[in-house]
Structures are given as structure tokens and as C-alpha cells.
C-alpha positions in Angstrom: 0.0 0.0 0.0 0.8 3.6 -0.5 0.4 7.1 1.0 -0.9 9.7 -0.9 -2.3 13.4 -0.1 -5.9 14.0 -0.5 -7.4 17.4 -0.2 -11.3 17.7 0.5 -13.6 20.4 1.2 -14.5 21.1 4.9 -18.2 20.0 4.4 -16.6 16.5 2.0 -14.7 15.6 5.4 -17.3 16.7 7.7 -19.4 14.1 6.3 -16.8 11.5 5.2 -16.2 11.3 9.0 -19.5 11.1 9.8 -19.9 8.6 7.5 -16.7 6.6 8.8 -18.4 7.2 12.6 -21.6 5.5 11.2 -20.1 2.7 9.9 -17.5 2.3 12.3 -14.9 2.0 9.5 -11.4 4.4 9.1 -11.7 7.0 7.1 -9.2 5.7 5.0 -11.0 2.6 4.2 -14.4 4.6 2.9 -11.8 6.8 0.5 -10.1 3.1 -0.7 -13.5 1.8 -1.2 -14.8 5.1 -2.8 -11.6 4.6 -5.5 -12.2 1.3 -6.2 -15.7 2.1 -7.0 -14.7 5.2 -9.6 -12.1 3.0 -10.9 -14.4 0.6 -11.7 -15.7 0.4 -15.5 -19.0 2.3 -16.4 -19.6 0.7 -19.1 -18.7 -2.3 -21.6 -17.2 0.4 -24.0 -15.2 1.8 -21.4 -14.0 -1.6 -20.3 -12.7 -2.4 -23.3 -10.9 0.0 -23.2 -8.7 -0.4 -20.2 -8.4 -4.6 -21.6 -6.8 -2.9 -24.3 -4.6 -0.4 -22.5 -3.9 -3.5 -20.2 -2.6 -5.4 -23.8 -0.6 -2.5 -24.5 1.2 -2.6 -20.9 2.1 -6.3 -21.1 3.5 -5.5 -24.4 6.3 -2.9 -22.4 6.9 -5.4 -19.4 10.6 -4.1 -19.7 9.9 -0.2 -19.3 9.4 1.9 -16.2 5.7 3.4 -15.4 7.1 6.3 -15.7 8.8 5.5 -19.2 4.7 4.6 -20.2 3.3 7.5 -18.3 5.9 10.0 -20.6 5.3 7.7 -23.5 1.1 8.1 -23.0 2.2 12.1 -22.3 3.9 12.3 -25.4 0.4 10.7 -27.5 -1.9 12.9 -25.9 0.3 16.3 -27.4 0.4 14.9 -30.0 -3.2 14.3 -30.8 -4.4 17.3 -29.3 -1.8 19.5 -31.9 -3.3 17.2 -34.4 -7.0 18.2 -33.6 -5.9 21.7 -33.0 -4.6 22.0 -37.1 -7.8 20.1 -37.9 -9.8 23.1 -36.5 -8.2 25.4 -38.6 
């Protein structure tokens, strides 16, 4: 597991405590369980999707995240410039 930062709204962790009081669970857990959720696929289309961004990965087993984080940087500048000259 890792730590991250999260920063809420006073009245988002007023009631995500409250929540976490109710249910007698960490607050910690509820945000977990409230990622997994979002995380989770909306729809077939959209799962799909991540199978095939999942394909892609295996493909790279030998590169760094962060070598397919720059790579997946690098493809969405270069689309967007593409759809910017299509505007024109």
C-alpha cells in the first residue's frame, strides 16, 4: 500500500467522517472503497478499453511506469496538436 495526499472540502470531510463514525470503519477505508468504486468500469465500452490499454502494458513489461506515463504524455500532445490543425 501507498500514502498519498488528498485534499477535501470542509463539508466533504465533515461528512466523510461522519460517514466513517456511522459505519464504524477508518476513514481511510471509505476513501479506498470510494476509488475502487470510480475505478471501476462504467460501461462495456469503457471496459474495453482499459483490456486494451492493459494489452498494451504487457507489451512494455521491460519499461518503467514512468517511461509509459511520458510515453502516454507524449500521444496525448500529439493528438491534441493534431485536432488543434484540424480546426483550422
Amino acid at each position: 500500500m501507498k500514502k498519498t495526499t488528498v485534499y477535501l472540502q470542509e463539508d466533504e470531510l465533515k461528512a466523510l467522517k461522519k460517514k466513517a463514525f456511522l459505519m464504524n470503519r477508518p476513514i481511510a477505508e471509505l476513501i479506498r472503497l470510494g476509488v475502487k468504486m470510480v475505478c471501476q468500469p462504467s460501461s462495456e465500452e469503457e471496459a474495453k478499453m482499459l483490456q486494451s490499454l492493459e494489452n498494451i502494458r504487457s507489451k512494455f513489461l521491460d519499461l518503467s511506469q514512468s517511461d509509459i506515463e511520458d510515453l502516454a504524455q507524449e500521444a496525448k500532445k500529439s493528438v491534441r496538436s493534431g485536432k488543434k490543425k484540424s480546426h483550422r
